[in-house]
mmCIF file as gemmi writes it, N, C-alpha and C atoms, coordinates in Angstrom:
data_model
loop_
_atom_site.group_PDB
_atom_site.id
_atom_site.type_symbol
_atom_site.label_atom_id
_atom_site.label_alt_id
_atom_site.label_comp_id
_atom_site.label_asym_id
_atom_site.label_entity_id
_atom_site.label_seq_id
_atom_site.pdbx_PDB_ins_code
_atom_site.Cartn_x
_atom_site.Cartn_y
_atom_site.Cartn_z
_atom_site.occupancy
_atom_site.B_iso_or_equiv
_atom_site.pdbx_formal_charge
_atom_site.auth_seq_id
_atom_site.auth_asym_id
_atom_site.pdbx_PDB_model_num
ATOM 1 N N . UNK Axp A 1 ? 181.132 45.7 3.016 1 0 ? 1 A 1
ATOM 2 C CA . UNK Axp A 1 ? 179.692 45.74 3.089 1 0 ? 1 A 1
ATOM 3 C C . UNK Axp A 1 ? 179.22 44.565 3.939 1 0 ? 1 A 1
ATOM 4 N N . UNK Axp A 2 ? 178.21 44.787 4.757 1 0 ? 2 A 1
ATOM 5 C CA . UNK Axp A 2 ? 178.045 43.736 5.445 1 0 ? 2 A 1
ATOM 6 C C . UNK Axp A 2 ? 176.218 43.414 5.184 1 0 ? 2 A 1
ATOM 7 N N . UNK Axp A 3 ? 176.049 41.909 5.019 1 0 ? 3 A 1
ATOM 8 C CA . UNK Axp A 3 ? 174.616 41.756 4.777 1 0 ? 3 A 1
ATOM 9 C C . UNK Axp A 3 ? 174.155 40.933 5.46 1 0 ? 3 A 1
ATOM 10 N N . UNK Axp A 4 ? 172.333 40.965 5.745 1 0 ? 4 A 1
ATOM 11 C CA . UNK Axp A 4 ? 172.013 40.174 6.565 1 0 ? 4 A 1
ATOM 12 C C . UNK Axp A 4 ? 171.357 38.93 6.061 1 0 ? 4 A 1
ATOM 13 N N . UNK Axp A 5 ? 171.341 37.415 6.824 1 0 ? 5 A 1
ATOM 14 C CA . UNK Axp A 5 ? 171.077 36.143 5.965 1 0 ? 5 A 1
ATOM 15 C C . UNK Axp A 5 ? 170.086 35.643 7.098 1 0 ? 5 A 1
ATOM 16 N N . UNK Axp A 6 ? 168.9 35.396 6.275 1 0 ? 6 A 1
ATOM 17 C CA . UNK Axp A 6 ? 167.751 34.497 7.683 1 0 ? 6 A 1
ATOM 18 C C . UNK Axp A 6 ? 168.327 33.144 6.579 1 0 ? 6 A 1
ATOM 19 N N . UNK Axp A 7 ? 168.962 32.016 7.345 1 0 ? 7 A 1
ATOM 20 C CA . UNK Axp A 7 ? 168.791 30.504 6.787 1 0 ? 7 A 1
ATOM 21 C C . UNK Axp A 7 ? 167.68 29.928 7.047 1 0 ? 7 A 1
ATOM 22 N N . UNK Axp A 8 ? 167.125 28.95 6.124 1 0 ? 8 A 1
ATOM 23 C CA . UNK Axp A 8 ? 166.258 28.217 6.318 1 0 ? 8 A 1
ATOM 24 C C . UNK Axp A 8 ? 166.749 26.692 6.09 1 0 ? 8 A 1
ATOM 25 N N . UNK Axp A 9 ? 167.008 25.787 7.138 1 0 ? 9 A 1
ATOM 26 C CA . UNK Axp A 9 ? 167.348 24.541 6.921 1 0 ? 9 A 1
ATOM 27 C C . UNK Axp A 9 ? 166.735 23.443 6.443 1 0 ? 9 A 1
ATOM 28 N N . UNK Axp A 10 ? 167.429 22.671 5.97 1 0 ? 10 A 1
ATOM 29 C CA . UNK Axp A 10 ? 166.572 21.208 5.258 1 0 ? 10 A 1
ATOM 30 C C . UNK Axp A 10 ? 165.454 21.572 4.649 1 0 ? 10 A 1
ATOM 31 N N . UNK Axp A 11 ? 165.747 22.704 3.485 1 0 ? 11 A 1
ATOM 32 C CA . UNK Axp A 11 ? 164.899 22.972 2.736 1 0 ? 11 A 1
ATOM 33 C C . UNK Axp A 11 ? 164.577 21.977 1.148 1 0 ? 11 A 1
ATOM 34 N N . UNK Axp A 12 ? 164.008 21.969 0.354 1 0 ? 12 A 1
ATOM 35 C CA . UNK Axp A 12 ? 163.691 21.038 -0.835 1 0 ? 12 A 1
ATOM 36 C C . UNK Axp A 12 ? 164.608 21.892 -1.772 1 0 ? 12 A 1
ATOM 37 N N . UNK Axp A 13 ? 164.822 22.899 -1.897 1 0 ? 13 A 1
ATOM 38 C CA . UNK Axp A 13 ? 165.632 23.299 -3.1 1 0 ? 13 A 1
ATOM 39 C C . UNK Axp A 13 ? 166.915 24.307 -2.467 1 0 ? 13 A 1
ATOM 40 N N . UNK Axp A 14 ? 167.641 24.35 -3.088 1 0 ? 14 A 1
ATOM 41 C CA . UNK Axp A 14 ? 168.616 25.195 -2.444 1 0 ? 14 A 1
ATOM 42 C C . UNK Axp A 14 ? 168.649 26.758 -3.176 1 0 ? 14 A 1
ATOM 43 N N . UNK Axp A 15 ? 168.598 27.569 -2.805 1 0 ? 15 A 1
ATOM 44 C CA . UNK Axp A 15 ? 168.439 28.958 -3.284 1 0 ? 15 A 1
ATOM 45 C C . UNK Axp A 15 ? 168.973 30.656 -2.663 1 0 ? 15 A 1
ATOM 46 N N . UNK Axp A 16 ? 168.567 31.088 -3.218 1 0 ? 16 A 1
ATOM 47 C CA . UNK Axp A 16 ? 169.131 32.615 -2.423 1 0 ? 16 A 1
ATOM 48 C C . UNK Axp A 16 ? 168.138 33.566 -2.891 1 0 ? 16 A 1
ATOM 49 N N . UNK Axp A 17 ? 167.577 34.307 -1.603 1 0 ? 17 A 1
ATOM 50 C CA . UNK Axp A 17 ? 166.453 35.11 -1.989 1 0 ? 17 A 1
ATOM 51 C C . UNK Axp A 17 ? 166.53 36.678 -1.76 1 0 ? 17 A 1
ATOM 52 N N . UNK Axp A 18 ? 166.576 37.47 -2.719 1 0 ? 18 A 1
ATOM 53 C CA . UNK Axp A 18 ? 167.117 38.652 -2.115 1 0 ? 18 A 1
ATOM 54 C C . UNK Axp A 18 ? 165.536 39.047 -1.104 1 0 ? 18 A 1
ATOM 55 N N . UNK Axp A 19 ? 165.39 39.846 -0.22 1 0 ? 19 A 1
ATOM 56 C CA . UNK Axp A 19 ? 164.651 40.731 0.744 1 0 ? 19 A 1
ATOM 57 C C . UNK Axp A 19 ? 164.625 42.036 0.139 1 0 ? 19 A 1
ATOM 58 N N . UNK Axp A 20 ? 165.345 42.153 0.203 1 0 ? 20 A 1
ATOM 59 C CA . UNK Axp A 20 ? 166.272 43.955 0.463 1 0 ? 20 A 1
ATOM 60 C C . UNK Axp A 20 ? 166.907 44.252 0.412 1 0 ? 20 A 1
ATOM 61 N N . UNK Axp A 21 ? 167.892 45.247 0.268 1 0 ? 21 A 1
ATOM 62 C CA . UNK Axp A 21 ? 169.668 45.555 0.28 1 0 ? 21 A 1
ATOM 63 C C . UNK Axp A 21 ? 170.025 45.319 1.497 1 0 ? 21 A 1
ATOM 64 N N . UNK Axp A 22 ? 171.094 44.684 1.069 1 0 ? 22 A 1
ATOM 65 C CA . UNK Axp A 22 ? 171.659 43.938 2.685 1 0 ? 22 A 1
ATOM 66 C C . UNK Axp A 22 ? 170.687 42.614 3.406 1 0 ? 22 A 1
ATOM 67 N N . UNK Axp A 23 ? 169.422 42.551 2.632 1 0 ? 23 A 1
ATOM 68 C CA . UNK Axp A 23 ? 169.384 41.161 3.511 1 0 ? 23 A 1
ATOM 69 C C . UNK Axp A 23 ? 168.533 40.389 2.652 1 0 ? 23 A 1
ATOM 70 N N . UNK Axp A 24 ? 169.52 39.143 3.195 1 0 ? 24 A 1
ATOM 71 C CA . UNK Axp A 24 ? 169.106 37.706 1.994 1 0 ? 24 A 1
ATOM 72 C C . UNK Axp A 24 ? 167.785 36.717 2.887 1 0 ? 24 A 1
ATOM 73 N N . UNK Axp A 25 ? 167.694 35.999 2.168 1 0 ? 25 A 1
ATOM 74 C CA . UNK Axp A 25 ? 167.141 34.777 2.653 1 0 ? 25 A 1
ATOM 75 C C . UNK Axp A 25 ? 167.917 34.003 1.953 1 0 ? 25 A 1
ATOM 76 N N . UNK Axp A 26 ? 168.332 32.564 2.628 1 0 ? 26 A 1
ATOM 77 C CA . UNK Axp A 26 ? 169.134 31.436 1.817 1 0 ? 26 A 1
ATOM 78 C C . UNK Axp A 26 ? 168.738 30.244 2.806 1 0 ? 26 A 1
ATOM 79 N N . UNK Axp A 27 ? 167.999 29.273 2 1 0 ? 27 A 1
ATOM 80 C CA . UNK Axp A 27 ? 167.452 27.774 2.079 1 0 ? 27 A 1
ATOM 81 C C . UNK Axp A 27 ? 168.951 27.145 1.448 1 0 ? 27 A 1
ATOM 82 N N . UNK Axp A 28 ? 168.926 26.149 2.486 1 0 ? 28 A 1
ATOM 83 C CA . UNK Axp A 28 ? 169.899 24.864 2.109 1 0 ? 28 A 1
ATOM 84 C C . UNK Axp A 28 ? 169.366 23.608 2.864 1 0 ? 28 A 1
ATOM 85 N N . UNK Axp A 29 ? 170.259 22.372 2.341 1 0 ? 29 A 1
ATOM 86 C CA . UNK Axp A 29 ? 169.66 20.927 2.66 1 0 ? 29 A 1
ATOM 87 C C . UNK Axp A 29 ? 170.704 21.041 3.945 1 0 ? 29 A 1
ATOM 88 N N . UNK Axp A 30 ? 171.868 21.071 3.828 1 0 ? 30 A 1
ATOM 89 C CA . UNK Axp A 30 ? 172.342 20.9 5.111 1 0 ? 30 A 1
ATOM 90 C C . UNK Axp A 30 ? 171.719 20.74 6.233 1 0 ? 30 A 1
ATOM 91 N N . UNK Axp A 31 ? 172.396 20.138 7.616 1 0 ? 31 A 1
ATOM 92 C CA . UNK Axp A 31 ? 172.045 20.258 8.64 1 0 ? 31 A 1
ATOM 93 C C . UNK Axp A 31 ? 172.767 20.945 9.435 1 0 ? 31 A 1
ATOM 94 N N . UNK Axp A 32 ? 172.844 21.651 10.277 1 0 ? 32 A 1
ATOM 95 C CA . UNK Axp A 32 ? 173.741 22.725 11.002 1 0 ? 32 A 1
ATOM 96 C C . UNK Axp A 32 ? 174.188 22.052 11.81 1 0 ? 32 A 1
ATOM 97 N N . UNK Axp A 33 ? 175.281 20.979 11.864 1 0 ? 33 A 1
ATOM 98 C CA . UNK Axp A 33 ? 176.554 20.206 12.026 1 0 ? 33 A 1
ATOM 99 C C . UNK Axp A 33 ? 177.601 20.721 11.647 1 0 ? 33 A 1
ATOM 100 N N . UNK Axp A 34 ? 178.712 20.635 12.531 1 0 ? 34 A 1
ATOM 101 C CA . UNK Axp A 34 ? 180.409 21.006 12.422 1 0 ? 34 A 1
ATOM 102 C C . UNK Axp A 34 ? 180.135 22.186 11.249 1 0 ? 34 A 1
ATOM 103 N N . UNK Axp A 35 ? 179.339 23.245 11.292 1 0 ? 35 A 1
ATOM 104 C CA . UNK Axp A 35 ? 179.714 24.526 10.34 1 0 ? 35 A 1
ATOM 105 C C . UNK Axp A 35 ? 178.957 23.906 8.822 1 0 ? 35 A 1
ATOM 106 N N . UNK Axp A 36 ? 178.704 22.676 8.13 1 0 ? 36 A 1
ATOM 107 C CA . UNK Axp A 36 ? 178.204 22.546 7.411 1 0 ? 36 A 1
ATOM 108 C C . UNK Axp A 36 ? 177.408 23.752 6.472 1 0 ? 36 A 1
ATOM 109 N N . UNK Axp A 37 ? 176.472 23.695 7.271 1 0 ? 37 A 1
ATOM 110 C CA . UNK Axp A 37 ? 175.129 24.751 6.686 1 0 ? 37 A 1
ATOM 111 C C . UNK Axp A 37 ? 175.666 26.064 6.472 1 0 ? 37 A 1
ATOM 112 N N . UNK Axp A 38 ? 176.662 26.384 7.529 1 0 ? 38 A 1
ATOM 113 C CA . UNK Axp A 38 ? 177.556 27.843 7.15 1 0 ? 38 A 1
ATOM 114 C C . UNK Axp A 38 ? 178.036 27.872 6.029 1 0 ? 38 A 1
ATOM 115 N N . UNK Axp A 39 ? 178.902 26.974 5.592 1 0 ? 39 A 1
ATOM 116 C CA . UNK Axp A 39 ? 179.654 26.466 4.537 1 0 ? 39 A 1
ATOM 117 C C . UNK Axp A 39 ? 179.039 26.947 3.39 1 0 ? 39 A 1
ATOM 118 N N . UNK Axp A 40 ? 177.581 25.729 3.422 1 0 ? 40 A 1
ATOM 119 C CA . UNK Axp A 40 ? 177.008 26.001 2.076 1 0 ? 40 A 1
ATOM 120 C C . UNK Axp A 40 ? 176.318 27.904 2.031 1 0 ? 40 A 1
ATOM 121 N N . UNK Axp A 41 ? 175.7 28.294 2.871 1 0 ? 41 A 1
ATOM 122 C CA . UNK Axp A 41 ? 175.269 29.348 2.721 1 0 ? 41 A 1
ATOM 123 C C . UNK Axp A 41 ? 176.561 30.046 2.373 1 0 ? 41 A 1
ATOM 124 N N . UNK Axp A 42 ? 177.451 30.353 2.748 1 0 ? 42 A 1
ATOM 125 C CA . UNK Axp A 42 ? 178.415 30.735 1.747 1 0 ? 42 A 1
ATOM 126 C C . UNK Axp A 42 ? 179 30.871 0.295 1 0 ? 42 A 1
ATOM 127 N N . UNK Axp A 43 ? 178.996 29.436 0.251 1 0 ? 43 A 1
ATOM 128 C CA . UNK Axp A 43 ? 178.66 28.833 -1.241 1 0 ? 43 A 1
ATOM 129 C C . UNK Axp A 43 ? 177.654 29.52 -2.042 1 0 ? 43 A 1
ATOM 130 N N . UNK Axp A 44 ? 176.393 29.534 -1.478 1 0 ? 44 A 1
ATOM 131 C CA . UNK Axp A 44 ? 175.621 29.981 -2.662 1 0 ? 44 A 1
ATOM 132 C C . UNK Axp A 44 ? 175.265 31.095 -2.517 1 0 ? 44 A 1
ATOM 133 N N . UNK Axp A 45 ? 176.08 31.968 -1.385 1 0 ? 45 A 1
ATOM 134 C CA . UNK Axp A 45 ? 175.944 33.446 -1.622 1 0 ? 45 A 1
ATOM 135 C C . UNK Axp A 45 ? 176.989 33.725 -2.666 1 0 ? 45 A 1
ATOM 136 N N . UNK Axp A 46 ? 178.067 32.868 -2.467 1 0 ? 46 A 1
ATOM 137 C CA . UNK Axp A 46 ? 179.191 33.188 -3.363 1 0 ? 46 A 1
ATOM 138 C C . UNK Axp A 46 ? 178.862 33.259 -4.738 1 0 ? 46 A 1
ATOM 139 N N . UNK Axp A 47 ? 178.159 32.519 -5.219 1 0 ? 47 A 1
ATOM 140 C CA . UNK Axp A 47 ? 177.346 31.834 -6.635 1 0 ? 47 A 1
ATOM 141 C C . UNK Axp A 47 ? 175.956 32.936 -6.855 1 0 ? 47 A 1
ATOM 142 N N . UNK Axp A 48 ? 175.55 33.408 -5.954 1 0 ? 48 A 1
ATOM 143 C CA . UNK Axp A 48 ? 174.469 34.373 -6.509 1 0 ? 48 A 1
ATOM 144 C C . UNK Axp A 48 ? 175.116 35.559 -6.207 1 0 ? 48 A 1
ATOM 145 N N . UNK Axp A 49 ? 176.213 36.172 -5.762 1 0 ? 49 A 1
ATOM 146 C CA . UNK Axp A 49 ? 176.781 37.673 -6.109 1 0 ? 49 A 1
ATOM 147 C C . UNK Axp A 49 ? 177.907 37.627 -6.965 1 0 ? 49 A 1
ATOM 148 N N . UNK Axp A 50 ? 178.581 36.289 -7.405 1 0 ? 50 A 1
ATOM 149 C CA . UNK Axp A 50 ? 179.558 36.547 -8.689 1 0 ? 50 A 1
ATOM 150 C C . UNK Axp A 50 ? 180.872 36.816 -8.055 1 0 ? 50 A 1
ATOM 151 N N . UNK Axp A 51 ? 181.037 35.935 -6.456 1 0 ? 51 A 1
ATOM 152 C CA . UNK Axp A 51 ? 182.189 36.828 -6.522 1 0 ? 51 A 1
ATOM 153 C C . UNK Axp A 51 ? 182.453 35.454 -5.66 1 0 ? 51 A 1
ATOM 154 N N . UNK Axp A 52 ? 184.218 35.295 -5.143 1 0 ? 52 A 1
ATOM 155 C CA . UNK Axp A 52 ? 184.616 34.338 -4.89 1 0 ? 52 A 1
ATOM 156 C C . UNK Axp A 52 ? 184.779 33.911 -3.64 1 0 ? 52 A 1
ATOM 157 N N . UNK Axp A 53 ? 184.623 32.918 -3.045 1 0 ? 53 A 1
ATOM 158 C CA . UNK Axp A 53 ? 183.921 32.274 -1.417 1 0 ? 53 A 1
ATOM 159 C C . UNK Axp A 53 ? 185.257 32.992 -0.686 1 0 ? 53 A 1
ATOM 160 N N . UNK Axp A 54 ? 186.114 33.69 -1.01 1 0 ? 54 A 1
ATOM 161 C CA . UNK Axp A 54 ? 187.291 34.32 -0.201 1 0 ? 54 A 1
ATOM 162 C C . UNK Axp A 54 ? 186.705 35.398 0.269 1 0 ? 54 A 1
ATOM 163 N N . UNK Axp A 55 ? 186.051 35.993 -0.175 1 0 ? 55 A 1
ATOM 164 C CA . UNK Axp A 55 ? 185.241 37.392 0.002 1 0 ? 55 A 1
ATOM 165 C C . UNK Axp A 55 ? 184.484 37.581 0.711 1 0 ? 55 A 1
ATOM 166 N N . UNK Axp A 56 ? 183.673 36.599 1.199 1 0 ? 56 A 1
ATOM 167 C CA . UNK Axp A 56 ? 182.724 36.497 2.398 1 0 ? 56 A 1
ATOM 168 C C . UNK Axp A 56 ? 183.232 35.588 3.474 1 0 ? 56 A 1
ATOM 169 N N . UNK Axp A 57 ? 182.694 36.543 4.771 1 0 ? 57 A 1
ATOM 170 C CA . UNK Axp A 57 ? 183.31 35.959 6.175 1 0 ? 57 A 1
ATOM 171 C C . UNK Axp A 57 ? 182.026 36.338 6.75 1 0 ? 57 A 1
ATOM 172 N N . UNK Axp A 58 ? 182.044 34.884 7.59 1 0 ? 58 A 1
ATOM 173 C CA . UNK Axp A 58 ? 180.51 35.464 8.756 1 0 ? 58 A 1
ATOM 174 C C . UNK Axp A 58 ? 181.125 36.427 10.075 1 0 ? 58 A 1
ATOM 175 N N . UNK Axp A 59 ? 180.344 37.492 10.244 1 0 ? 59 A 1
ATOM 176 C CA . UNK Axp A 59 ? 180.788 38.103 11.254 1 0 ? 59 A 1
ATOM 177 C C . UNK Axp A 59 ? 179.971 37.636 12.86 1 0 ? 59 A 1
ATOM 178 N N . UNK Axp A 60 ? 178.586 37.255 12.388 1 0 ? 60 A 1
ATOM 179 C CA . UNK Axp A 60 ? 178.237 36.957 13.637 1 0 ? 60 A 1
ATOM 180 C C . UNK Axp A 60 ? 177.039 36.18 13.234 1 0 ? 60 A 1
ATOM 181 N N . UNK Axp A 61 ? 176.393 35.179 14.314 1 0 ? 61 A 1
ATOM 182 C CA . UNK Axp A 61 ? 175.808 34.31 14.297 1 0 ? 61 A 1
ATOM 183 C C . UNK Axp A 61 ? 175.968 33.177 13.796 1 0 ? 61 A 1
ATOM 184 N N . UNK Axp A 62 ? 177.036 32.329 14.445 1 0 ? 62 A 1
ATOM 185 C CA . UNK Axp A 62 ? 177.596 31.176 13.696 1 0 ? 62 A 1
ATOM 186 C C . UNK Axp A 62 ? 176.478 30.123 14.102 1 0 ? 62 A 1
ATOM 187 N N . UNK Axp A 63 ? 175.661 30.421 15.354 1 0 ? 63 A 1
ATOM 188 C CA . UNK Axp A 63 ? 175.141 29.105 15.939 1 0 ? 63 A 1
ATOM 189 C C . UNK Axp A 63 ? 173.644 29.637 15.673 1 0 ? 63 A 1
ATOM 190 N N . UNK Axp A 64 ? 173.348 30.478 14.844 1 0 ? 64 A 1
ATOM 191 C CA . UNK Axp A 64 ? 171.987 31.228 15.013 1 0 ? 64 A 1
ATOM 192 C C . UNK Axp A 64 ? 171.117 31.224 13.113 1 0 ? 64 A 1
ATOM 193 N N . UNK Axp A 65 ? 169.92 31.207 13.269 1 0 ? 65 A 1
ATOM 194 C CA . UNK Axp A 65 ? 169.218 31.042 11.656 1 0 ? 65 A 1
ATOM 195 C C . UNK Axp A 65 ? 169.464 32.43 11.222 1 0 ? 65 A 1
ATOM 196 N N . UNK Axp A 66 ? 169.851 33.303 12.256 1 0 ? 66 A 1
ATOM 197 C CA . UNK Axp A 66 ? 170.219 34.731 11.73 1 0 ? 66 A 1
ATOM 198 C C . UNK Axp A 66 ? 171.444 35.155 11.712 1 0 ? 66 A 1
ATOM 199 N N . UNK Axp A 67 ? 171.78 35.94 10.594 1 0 ? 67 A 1
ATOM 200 C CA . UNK Axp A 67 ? 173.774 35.708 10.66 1 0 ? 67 A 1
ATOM 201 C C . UNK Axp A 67 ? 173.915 37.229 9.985 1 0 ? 67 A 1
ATOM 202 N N . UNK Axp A 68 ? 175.511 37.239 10.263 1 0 ? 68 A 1
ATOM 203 C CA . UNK Axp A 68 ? 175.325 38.767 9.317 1 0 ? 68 A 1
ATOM 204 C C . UNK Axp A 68 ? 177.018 38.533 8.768 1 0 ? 68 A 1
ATOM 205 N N . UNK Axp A 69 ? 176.594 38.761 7.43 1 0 ? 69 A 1
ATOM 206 C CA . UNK Axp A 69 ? 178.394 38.252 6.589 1 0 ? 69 A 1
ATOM 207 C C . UNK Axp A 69 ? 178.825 39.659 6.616 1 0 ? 69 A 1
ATOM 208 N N . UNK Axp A 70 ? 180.115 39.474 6.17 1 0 ? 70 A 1
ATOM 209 C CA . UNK Axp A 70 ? 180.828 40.409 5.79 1 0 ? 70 A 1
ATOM 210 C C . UNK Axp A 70 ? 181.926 40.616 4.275 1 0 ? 70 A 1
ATOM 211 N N . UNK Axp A 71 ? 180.944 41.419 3.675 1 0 ? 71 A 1
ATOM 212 C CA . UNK Axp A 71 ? 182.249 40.817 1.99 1 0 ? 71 A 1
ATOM 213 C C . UNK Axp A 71 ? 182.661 41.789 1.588 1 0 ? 71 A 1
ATOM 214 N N . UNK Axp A 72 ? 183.845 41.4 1.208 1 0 ? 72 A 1
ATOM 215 C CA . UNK Axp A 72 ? 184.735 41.924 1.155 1 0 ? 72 A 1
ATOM 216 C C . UNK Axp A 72 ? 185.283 42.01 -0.253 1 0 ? 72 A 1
ATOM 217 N N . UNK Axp A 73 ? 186.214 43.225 -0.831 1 0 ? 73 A 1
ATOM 218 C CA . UNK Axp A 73 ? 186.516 42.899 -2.955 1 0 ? 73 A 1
ATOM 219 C C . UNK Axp A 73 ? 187.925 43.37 -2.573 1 0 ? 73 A 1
């Protein structure tokens, strides 16, 4: 299944917002340095679908506020 993520950086709280099926919103403090901010948006997609950070891979938009994962069970 593949879903879509608008990041919002150097936000005050860190969170995950559903939209719609298939597409999130996710605020983090990070700064989008060496993959950082990827990282965590990972993280707390991992933590708000219950399933383990092995499972999700970004497929595209590594350098972009718009990204689209890919997870995998």
């Amino acid at each position: 299944m593949k879903i879509q993520v608008d990041v919002k950086l150097h936000a005050k709280t860190e969170e995950v917002v559903f939209v719609k099926e298939g597409h999130y919103i996710v605020k983090v403090h990070q700064p989008p340095v060496d993959g950082k901010a990827n990282q965590q948006v990972i993280q707390l997609l991992a933590k708000h679908l219950c399933i383990p950070k092995s499972y999700i891979s970004l497929v595209s938009g590594a350098k972009s506020k718009k990204k689209v994962f890919e997870i995998s069970t």
